[in-house]
C-alpha positions as CSV (number, residue, x, y, z in Angstrom):
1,X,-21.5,-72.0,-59.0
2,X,-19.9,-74.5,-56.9
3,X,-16.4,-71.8,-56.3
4,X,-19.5,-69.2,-55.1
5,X,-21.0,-72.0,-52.6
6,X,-17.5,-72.5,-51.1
7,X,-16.8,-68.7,-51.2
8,X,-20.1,-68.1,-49.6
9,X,-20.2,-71.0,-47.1
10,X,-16.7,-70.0,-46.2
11,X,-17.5,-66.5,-45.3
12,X,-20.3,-67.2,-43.5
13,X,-18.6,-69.7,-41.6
14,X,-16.4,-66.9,-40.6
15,X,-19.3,-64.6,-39.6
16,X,-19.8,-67.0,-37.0
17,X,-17.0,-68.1,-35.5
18,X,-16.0,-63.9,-35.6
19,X,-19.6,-63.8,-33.8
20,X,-19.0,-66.5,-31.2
21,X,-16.0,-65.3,-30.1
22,X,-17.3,-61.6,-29.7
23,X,-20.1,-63.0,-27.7
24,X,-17.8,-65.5,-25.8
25,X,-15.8,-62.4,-24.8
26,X,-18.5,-60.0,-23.7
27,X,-20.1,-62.8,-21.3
28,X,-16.2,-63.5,-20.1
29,X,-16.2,-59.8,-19.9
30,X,-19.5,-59.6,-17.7
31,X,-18.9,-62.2,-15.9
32,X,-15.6,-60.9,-14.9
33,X,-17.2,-57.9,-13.9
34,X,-20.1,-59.6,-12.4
35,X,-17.3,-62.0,-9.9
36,X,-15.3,-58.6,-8.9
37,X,-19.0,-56.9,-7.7
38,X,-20.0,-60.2,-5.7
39,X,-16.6,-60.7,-4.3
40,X,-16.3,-57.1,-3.0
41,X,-17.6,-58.0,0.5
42,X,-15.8,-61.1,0.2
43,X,-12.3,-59.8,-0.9
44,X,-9.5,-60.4,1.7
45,X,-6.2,-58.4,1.7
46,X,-2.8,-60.7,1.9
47,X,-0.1,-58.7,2.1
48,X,1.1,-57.1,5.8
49,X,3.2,-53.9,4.5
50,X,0.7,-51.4,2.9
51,X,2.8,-49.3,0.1
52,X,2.0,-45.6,-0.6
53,X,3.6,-45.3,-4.6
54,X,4.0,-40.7,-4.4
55,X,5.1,-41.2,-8.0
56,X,1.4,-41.7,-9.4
57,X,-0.8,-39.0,-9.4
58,X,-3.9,-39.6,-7.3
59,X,-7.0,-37.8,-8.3
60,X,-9.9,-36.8,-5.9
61,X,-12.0,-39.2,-7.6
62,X,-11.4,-43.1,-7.8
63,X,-11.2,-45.1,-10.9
64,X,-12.3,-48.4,-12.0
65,X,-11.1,-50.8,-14.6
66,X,-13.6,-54.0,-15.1
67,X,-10.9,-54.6,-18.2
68,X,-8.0,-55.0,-15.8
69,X,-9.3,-59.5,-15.5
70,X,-7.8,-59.4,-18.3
71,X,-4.6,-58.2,-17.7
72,X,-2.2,-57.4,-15.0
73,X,-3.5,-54.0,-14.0
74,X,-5.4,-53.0,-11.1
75,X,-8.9,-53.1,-11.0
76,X,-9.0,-49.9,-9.0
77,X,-7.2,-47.1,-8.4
78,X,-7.6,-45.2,-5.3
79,X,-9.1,-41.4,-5.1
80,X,-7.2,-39.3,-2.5
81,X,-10.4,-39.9,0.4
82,X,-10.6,-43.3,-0.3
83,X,-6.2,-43.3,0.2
84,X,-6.7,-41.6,3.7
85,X,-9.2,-43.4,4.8
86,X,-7.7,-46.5,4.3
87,X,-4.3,-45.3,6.0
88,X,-6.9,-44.5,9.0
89,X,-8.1,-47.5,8.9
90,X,-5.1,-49.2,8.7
91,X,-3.7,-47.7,11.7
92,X,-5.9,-50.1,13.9
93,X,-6.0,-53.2,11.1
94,X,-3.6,-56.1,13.4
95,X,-2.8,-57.3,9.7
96,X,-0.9,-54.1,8.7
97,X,2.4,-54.1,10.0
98,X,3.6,-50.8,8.5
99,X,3.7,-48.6,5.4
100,X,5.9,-48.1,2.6
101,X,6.5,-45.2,0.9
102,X,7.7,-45.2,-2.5
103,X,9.4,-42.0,-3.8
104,X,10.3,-40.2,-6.8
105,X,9.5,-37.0,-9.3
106,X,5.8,-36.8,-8.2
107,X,2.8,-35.2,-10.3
108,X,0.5,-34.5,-7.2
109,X,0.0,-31.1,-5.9
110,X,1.3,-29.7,-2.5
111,X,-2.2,-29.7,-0.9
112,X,-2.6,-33.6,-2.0
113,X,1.2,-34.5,-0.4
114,X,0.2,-32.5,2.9
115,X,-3.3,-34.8,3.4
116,X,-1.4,-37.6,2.7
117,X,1.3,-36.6,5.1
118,X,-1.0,-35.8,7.8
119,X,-2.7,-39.1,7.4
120,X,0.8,-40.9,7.6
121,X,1.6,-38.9,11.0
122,X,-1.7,-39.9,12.3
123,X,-0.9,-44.0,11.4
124,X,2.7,-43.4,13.3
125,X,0.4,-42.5,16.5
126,X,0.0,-46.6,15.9
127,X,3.5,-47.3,16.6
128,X,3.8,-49.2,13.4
129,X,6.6,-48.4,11.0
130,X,7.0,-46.1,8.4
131,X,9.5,-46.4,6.0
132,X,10.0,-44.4,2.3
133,X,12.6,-45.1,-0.2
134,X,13.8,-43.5,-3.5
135,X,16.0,-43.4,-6.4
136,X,15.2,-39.6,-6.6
137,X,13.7,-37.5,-3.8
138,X,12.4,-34.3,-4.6
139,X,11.4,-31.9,-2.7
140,X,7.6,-32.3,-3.2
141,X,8.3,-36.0,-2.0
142,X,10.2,-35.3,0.8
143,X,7.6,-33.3,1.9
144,X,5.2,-36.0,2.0
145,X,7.9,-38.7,3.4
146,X,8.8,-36.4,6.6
147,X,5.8,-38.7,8.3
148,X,8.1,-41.3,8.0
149,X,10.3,-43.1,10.7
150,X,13.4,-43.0,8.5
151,X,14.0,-41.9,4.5
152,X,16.7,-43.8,2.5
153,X,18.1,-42.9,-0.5
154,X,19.9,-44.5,-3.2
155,X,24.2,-44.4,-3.0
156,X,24.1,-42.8,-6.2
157,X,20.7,-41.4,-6.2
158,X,19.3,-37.5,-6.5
159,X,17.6,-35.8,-3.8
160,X,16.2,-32.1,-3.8
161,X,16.7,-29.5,-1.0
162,X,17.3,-26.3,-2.6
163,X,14.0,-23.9,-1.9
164,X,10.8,-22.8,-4.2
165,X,10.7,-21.8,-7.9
166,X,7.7,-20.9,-10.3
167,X,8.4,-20.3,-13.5
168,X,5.9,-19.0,-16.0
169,X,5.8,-18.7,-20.3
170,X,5.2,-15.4,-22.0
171,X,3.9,-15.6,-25.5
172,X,3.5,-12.0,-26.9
173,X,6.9,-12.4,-28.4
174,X,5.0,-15.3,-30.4
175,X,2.1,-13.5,-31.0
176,X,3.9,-10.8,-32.3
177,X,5.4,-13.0,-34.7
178,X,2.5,-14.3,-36.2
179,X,1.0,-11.1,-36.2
180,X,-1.7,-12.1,-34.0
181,X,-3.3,-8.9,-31.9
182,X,-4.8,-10.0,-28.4
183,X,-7.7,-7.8,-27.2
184,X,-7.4,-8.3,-23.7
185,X,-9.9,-7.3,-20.7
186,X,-9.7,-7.9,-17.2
187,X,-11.4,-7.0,-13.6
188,X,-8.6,-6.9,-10.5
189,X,-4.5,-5.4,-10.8
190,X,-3.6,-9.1,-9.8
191,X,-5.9,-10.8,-12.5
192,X,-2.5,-12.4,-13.7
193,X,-4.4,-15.0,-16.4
194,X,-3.9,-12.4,-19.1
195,X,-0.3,-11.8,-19.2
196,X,1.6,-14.2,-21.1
197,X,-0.5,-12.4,-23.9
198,X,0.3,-8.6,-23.2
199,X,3.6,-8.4,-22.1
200,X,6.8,-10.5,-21.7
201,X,7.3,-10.9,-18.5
202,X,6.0,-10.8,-15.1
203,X,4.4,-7.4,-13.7
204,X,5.3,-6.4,-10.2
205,X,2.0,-6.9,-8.7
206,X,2.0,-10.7,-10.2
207,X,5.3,-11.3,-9.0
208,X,4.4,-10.1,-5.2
209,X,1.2,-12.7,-5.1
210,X,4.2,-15.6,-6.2
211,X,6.4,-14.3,-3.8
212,X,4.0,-14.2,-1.1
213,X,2.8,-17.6,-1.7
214,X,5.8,-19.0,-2.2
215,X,6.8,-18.0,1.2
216,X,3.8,-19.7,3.0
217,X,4.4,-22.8,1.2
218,X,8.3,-23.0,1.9
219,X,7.6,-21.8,5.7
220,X,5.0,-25.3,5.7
221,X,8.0,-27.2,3.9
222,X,10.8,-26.3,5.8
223,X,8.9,-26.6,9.1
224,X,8.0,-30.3,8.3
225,X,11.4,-30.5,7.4
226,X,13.0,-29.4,10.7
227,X,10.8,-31.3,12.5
228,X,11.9,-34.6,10.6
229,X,15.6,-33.9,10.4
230,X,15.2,-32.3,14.6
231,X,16.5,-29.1,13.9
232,X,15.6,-25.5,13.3
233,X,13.8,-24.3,10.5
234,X,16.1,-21.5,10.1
235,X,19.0,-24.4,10.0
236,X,16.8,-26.4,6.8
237,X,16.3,-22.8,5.3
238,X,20.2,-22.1,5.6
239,X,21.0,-25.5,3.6
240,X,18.4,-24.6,0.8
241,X,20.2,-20.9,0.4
242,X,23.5,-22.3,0.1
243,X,23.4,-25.1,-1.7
244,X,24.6,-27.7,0.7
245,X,22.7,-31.2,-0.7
246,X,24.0,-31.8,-3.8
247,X,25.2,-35.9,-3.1
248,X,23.5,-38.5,-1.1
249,X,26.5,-38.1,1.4
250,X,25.7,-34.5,2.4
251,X,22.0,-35.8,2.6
252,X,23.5,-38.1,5.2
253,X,25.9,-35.7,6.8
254,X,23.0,-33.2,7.8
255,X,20.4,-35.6,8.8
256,X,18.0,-35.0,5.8
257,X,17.9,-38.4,5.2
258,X,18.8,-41.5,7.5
259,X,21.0,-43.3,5.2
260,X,21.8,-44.8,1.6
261,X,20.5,-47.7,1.2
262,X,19.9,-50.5,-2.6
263,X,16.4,-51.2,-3.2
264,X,17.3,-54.9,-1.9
265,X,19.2,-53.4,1.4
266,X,15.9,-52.1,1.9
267,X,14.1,-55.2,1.2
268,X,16.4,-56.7,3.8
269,X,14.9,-54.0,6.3
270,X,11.3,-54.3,5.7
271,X,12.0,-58.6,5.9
272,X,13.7,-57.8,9.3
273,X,10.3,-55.6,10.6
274,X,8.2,-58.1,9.8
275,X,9.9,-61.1,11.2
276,X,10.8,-62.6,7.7
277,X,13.6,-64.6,6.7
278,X,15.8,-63.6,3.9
279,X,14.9,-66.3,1.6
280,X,11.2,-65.3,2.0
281,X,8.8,-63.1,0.0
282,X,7.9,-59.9,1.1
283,X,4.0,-59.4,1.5
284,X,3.2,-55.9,0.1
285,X,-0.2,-54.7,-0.6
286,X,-0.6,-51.9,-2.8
287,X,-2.6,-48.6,-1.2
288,X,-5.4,-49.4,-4.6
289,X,-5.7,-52.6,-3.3
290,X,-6.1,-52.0,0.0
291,X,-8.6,-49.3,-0.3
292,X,-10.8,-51.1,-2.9
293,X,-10.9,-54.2,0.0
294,X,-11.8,-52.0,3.0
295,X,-14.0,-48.9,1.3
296,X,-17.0,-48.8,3.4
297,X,-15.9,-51.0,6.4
298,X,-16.1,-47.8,9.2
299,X,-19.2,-46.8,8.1
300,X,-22.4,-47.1,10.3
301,X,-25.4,-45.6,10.5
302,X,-28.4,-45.1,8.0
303,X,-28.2,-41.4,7.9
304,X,-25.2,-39.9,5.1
305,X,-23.2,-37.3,4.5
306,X,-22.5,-36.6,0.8
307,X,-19.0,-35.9,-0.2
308,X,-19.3,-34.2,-4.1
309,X,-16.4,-34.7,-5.6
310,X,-15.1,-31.4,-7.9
311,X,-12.2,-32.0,-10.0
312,X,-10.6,-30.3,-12.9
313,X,-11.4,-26.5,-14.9
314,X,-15.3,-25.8,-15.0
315,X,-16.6,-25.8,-18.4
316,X,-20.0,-25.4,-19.5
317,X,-22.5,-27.9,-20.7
318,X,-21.8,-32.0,-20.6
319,X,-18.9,-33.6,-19.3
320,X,-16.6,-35.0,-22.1
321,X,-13.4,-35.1,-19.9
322,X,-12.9,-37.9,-16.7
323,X,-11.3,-34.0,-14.2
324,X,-13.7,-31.7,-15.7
325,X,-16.1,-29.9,-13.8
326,X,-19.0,-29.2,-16.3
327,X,-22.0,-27.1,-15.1
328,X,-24.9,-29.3,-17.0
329,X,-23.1,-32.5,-15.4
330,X,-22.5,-31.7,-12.0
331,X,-26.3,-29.9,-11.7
332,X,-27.4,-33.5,-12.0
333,X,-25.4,-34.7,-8.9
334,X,-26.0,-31.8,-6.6
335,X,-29.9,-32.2,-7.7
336,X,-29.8,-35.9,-6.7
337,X,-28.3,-34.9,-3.4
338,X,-30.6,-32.1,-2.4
339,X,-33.5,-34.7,-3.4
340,X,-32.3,-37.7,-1.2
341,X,-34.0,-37.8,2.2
342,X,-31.2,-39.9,3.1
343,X,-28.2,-37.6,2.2
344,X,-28.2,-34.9,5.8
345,X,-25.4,-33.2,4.5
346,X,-23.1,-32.1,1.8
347,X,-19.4,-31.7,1.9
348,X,-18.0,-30.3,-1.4
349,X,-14.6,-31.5,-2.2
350,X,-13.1,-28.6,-4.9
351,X,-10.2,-29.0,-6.8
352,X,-10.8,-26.9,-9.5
353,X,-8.7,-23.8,-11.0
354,X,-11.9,-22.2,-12.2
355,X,-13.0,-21.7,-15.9
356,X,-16.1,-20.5,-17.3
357,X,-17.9,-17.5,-15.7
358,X,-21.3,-18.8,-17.0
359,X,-20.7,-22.1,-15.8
360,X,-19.4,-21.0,-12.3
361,X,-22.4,-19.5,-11.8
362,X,-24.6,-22.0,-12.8
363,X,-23.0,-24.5,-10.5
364,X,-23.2,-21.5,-7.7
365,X,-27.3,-21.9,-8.2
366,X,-28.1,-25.0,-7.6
367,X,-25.6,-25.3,-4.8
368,X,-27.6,-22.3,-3.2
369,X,-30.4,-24.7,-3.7
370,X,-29.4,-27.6,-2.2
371,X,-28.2,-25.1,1.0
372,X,-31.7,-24.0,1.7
373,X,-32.5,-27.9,2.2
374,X,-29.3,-29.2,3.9
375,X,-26.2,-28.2,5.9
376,X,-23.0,-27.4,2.8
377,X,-19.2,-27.2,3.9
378,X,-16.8,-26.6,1.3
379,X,-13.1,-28.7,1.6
380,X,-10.7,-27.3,-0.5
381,X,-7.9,-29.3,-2.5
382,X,-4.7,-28.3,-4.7
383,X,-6.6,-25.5,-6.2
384,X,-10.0,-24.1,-5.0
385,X,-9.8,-20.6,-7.0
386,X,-11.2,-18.2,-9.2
387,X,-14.5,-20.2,-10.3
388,X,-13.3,-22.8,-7.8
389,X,-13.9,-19.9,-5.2
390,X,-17.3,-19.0,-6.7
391,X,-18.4,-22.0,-6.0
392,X,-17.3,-22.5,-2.9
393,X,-19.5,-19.1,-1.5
394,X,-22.8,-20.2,-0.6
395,X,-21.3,-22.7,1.8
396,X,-21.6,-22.6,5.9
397,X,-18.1,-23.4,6.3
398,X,-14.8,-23.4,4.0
399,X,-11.7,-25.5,5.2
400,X,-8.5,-25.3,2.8
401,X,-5.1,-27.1,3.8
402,X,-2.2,-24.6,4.4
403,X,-0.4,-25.4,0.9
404,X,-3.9,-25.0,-1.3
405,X,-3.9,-22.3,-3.3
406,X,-6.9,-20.4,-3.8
407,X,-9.1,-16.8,-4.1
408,X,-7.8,-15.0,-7.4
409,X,-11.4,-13.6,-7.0
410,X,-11.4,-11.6,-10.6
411,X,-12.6,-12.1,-14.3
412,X,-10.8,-11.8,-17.7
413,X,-12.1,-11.9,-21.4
414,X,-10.0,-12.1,-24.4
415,X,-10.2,-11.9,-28.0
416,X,-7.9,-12.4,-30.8
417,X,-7.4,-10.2,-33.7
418,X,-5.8,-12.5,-36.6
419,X,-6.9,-10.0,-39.8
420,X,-3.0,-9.4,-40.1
421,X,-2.3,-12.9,-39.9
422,X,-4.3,-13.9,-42.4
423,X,-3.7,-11.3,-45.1
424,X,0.0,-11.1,-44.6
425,X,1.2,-14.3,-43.8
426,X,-1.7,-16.8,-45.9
427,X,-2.9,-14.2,-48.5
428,X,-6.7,-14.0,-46.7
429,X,-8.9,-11.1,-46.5
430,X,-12.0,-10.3,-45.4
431,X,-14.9,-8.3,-46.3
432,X,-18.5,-7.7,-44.8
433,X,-22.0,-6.2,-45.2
434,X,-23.8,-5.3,-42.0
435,X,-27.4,-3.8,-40.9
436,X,-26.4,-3.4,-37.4
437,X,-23.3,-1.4,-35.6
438,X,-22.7,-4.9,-33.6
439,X,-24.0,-7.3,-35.6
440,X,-20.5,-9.1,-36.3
441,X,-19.2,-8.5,-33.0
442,X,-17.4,-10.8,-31.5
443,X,-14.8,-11.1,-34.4
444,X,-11.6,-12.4,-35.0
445,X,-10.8,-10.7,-38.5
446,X,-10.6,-7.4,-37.4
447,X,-9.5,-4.8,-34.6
448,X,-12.3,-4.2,-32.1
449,X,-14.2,-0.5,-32.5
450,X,-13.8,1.7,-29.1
451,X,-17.6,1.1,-28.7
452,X,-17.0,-2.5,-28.8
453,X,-14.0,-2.9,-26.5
454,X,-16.4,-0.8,-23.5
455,X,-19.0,-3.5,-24.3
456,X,-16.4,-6.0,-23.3
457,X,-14.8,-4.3,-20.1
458,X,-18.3,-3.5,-19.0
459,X,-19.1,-7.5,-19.2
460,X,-16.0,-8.1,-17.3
461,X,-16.8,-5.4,-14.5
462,X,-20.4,-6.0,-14.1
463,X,-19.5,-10.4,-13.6
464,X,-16.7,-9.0,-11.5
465,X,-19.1,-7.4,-9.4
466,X,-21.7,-10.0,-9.2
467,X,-18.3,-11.9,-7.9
468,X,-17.3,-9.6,-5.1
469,X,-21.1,-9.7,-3.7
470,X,-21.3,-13.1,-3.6
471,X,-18.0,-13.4,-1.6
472,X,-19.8,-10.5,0.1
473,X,-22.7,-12.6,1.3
474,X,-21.3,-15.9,1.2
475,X,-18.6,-14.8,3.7
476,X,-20.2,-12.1,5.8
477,X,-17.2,-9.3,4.6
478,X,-18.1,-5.8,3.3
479,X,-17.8,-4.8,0.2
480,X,-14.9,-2.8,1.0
481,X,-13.1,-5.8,2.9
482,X,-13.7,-7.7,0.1
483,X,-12.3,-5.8,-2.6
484,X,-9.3,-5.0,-0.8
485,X,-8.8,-9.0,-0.8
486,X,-10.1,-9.1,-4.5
487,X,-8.8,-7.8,-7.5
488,X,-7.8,-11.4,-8.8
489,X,-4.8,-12.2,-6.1
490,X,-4.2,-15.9,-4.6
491,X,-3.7,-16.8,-1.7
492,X,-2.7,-19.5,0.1
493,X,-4.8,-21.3,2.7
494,X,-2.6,-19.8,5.5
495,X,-3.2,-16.5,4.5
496,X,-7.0,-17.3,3.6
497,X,-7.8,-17.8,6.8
498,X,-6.3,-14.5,7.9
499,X,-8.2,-12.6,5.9
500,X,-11.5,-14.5,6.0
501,X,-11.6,-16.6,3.0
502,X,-12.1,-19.8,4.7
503,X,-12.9,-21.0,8.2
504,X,-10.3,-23.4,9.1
505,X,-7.4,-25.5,7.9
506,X,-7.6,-28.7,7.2
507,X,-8.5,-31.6,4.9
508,X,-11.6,-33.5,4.0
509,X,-11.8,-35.2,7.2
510,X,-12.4,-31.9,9.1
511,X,-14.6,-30.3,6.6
512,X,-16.8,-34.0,7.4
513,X,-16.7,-33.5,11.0
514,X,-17.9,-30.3,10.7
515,X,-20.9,-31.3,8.5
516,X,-21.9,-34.1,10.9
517,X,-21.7,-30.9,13.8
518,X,-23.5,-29.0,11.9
519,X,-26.5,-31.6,11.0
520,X,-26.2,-33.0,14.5
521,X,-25.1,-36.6,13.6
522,X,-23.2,-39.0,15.7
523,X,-23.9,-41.7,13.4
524,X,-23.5,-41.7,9.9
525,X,-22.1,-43.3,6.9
526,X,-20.2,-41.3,4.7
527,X,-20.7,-42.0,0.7
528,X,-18.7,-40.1,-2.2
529,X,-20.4,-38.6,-5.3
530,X,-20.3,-38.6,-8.4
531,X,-19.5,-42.9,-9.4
532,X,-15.6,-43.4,-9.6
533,X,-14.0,-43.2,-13.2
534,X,-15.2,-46.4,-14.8
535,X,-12.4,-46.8,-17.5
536,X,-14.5,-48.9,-19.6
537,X,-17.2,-46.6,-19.8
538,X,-15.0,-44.0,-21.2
539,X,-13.5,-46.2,-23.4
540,X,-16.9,-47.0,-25.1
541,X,-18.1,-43.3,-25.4
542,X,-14.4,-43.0,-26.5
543,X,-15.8,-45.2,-29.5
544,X,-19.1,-43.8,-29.7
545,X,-17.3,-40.4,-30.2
546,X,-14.7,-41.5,-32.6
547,X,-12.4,-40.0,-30.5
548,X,-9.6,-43.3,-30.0
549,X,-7.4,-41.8,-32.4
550,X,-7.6,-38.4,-31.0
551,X,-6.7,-40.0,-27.9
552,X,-3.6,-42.0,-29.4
553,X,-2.6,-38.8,-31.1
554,X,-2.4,-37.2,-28.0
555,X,-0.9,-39.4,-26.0
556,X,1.8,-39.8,-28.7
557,X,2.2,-36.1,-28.9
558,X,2.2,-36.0,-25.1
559,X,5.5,-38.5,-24.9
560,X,7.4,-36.4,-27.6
561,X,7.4,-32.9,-26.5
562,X,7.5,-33.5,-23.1
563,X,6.6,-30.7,-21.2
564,X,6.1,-28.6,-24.4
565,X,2.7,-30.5,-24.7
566,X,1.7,-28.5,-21.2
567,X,2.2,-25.2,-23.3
568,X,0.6,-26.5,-26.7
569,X,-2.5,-27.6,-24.6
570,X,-2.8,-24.1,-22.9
571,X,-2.7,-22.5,-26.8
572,X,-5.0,-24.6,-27.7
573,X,-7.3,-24.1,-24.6
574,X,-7.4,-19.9,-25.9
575,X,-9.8,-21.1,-28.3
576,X,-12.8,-22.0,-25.8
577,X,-11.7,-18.7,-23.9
578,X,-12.0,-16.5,-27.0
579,X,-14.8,-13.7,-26.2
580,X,-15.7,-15.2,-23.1
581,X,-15.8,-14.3,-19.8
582,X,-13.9,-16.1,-18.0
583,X,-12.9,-17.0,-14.0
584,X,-9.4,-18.9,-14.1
585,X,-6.5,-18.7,-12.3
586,X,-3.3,-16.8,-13.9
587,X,-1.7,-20.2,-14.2
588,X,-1.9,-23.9,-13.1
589,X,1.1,-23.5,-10.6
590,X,4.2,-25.6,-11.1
591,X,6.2,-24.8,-7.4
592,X,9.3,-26.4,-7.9
C-alpha cells in the first residue's frame, strides 16, 4: 500500500508540475502576443539601410508568427503590397538612408520582380542609394536589381545573361508504361493543360503561345537591361545570343554589372554611404521589419477601399491550404465587403492559375454581387488566367503588369482509364451490375462508351461557352472577337491590352487609384483582405487535423527530390482533376 501511495503521489505530482508549466507557457505565449499588438503603434524602426532579400519568396498575402518571441524569427513577414508600400514610404522617411538589395536564385515570379522594381525606381526619384549584391545573379534577379545605382557581384560568383527558356514534362511515355489510358477532353486548339497526358511533346500551336510570350517578356527584360547597363537593347540581346557572360570579368567588361566586390568590400561601401566608421555596426532593417512598423502610417480618411487578396489554384469548398483560393472561403470575404458601408470600393488582387470550373464560377457570382453595390477593379499578379480570368470578368477595370501571364480562356476534363493497370500489372478485375446506361459513369475501371465520352465533350463545350460570354459581357467584345482571342491561349499583359483583355498596365497601386476615381474619393484608407497568414493558427488546425506528420513528410520529401517533388505534386494533383471540368492553365510557368 505504502509503494502505491508513493507511486500515486508521484504521478500526480507530475500531473501538476506538467500542468503548470503548460499553463505557464500559454499565458507567456498570450502575453507575448498580447505585448506585440499593444506595441504595434509604439514600435520604432533602428536601423538606416532598409534591405530587400529577392531570394525569399514573397506572397500577395502577409504572414504572421506570434511564435517567433520565442525564437529568433520574424514576427512578420511582408505580403508583396505591404513591401511596396513601405519602399514608398520610405522614399520620404529622413531615417532611411538607402536600400539594399540582396540577390540570388529567386522563387518569385516575373510580374512580382517587375512591381518590386518599379517601386525601387520610384525610391531612386529620392536621391537615396540603391545598392544589390550577390553571390549568384540570375536573370530573374537582375531583372529586379536594374533599379539599382550599381550591382556587384562576387570575384568568383555566377551571374545569368543568356535569354529565356521554358521547359515542360511529358508523361504519356509513363502512362503508357503503367498501362494507364487517359480520356482526355478539351474546349480551345491552345488548351495546352492536357498535353503532357496525350502526346510527348509539344504541339505547334502550344509552342507558338511560349514563343510568343517568351518574346514579350525578354523584350521587358532586355529593355530594363539596356537601360541599366546604357546601351541598346539590340546590344543586351546580342550578348544573350552569343554567349558572352560566362565569368564575373566579362560581366564587368560589358557593363552588366559595376564591379566584383566580397560581401565585406561591400559592407565597407554601405559604412562609407552612411557616414560610418569601419569599426562600426552597420544598421540594416529588414523590408519585414520595416513594413510591420510603418503598415497603416499613410492612411487617412474614414472611407476604404478594400484590396481582396487572391492567391494560389481555385478549389472548391473550405480553404485547407495558406495560397489556395477556395470558392466557400473567399464567398465569405467578398460577402463581408459588399455588406460594409465603410468599404467604397473593391480592388481584387489575383494571382491565381485557375482550377475548378465550379468553383470559378461561384467566386464569379458573388463578385457580380458585390459589383451591383460598389465600384470592382481587378489587379493582376504573376498569373491571373484561366479561372483566374473568370474571375476577373465582372470587373469595371482590369490592370495586369507587362510580364503577368494571363487569358488561357478554355476548359479541359480528364479521366483515367486504369482497368489494364489493374488486371495486368496487380492481378485486379472488375465486374458490375447496372439498371441504368450511366449509372457507373464516371469510371476509372473501364474505357469510356462513345455515348459517354459526347456527355463529357458536351460538359466541356457548353462551360466553355458560358466562358466566352462572360468575357463577352464582362469586356464589351463580340462573340466573334472573343473567340478568336479564346481557344485556351495566354497572353501576356502586353499583348492583353492589345487585344482587350485588360485596361491598363500596371500594378496594384494603379488598379487603387483607379478605384478611388471611380468611387470619387480623395480621401481614403486603404485596408487589405482576407487577415494575414497567422502561422500559429495553422499550426493548431495543423493539429486539429492530424495533419503535422503529413506536413514533415512533405517537407522531407520536398528536400530529397528536389525539383522532382514539383512533378510528383502535379501527378498527384490529377486526382482532384479526374472527371472534372476544369479551368487551369497548361502549366505553372518556369521562364528561365
Amino acid at each position: 500500500m505504502k509503494e502505491f501511495f508513493r507511486s500515486f503521489f508521484a504521478s500526480l505530482l507530475a500531473i501538476m508540475v506538467s500542468g503548470v508549466l503548460l499553463v505557464g507557457f500559454f499565458f507567456v505565449l498570450i502575453a507575448a502576443v498580447a505585448k506585440s499588438v499593444t506595441e504595434k503603434d509604439n514600435r520604432t524602426v533602428t536601423g538606416d539601410i532598409l534591405v530587400l532579400d529577392v531570394t525569399k519568396r514573397i506572397h500577395e498575402i502577409g504572414e504572421t508568427n506570434p511564435l517567433a518571441a520565442f525564437s529568433e524569427g520574424q514576427s512578420y513577414k511582408a505580403g508583396l503590397y505591404d513591401i511596396t508600400n513601405a519602399i514608398a514610404y520610405a522614399k520620404d522617411d529622413d531615417d532611411i538612408k538607402g536600400i539594399y538589395i540582396k540577390l540570388g536564385a529567386t522563387p518569385n515570379g516575373w510580374a512580382t520582380l517587375q512591381e518590386l522594381q518599379y517601386a525601387l525606381l520610384d525610391f531612386r526619384e529620392s536621391g537615396k542609394f540603391i545598392y544589390a549584391y550577390g553571390e549568384k545573379i540570375t536573370q530573374g534577379a537582375y531583372f529586379a536589381a536594374t533599379a539599382a545605382d550599381s550591382i556587384f557581384l562576387n570575384p568568383v560568383g555566377d551571374i545569368e545573361l543568356k535569354g529565356f527558356a521554358t521547359v515542360l514534362s511529358f508523361f504519356k511515355g509513363t502512362l503508357d508504361k503503367l498501362e494507364v489510358e487517359p480520356e482526355i477532353f478539351y474546349a480551345g486548339k491552345f488548351k495546352s493543360a492536357t498535353e503532357p497526358f496525350r502526346t510527348d511533346k509539344m504541339s505547334e500551336p502550344n509552342r507558338l503561345q511560349i514563343r510568343a510570350f517568351q518574346e514579350d517578356m525578354w523584350q521587358e527584360f532586355v529593355t530594363a537591361a539596356a537601360e541599366y547597363m546604357g546601351v541598346g537593347a539590340d546590344t543586351v540581346d546580342r550578348l544573350a545570343r552569343s554567349g558572352a557572360i560566362q565569368f564575373p570579368s566579362d560581366a564587368v567588361k560589358y557593363g552588366v554589372i559595376d564591379g566584383t566586390m566580397y560581401a565585406d568590400e561591400v559592407e565597407t561601401l554601405l559604412k562609407r554611404r552612411t557616414n560610418r566608421k569601419q569599426k562600426d555596426d552597420l544598421k540594416m532593417v529588414s523590408i519585414n521589419e520595416y513594413c510591420d512598423a510603418v503598415k497603416g502610417l499613410n492612411n487617412t480618411g474614414t472611407d476604404r477601399i478594400a484590396v481582396l487578396l487572391a492567391e494560389g489554384d481555385i478549389v472548391d469548398g473550405e480553404q485547407d491550404n495558406d495560397w489556395q483560393i477556395a470558392s466557400r472561403t473567399i464567398r465569405e470575404e467578398i460577402r463581408k465587403l459588399r455588406d460594409n458601408d465603410k468599404v467604397k470600393a473593391v480592388v481584387l488582387r489575383v494571382n491565381s492559375p485557375g482550377g475548378s470550373a465550379l468553383a470559378s464560377e461561384v467566386i464569379l457570382r458573388e463578385l457580380k454581387l458585390l459589383h451591383e453595390r460598389k465600384p470592382l477593379i481587378v489587379s493582376m499578379g504573376n498569373y491571373a488566367a484561366s479561372g483566374g480570368y473568370y474571375i476577373s470578368t465582372a470587373a469595371d477595370s482590369i490592370f495586369a503588369m507587362p510580364n503577368t501571364i494571363t487569358g488561357s480562356i478554355g476548359v479541359f476534363g480528364m479521366l483515367f482509364n486504369v482497368g489494364s493497370m489493374m488486371k495486368n500489372k496487380l492481378g485486379v478485375t472488375f465486374d458490375e451490375e447496372k439498371n441504368a446506361p450511366f449509372a457507373d459513369f464516371p469510371t476509372a475501371f473501364r474505357p469510356l462508351t462513345p455515348e459517354e465520352g459526347q456527355l463529357m465533350q458536351r460538359s466541356i463545350d457548353t462551360i466553355y461557352n458560358t466562358f466566352k460570354g462572360h468575357v463577352a459581357e464582362g469586356r464589351r467584345l463580340s462573340p466573334e472577337m472573343v473567340d478568336s482571342i479564346a481557344q485556351g491561349r495566354v497572353w501576356t499583359g502586353t499583348s492583353a491590352l492589345r487585344i482587350g483583355l485588360v485596361d491598363g498596365l500596371g500594378g496594384l497601386d494603379r488598379a487603387i487609384g483607379s478605384a478611388a476615381d471611380i468611387a470619387k474619393l480623395t480621401s481614403y484608407r486603404v485596408v487589405t483582405y482576407p487577415q494575414p497568414v497567422d502561422k500559429l493558427s495553422t499550426l493548431m488546425k495543423r493539429f486539429n487535423n492530424n495533419a503535422e506528420a503529413k506536413a514533415a513528410i512533405q517537407a522531407a520529401m520536398r528536400e530529397e527530390l528536389g525539383a522532382g517533388y514539383e512533378w510528383l505534386d502535379k501527378l498527384r494533383s490529377l486526382q482532384a482533376m479526374n472527371g472534372r471540368a476544369m479551368m487551369a492553365m497548361p502549366f505553372v510557368l518556369s521562364v528561365q
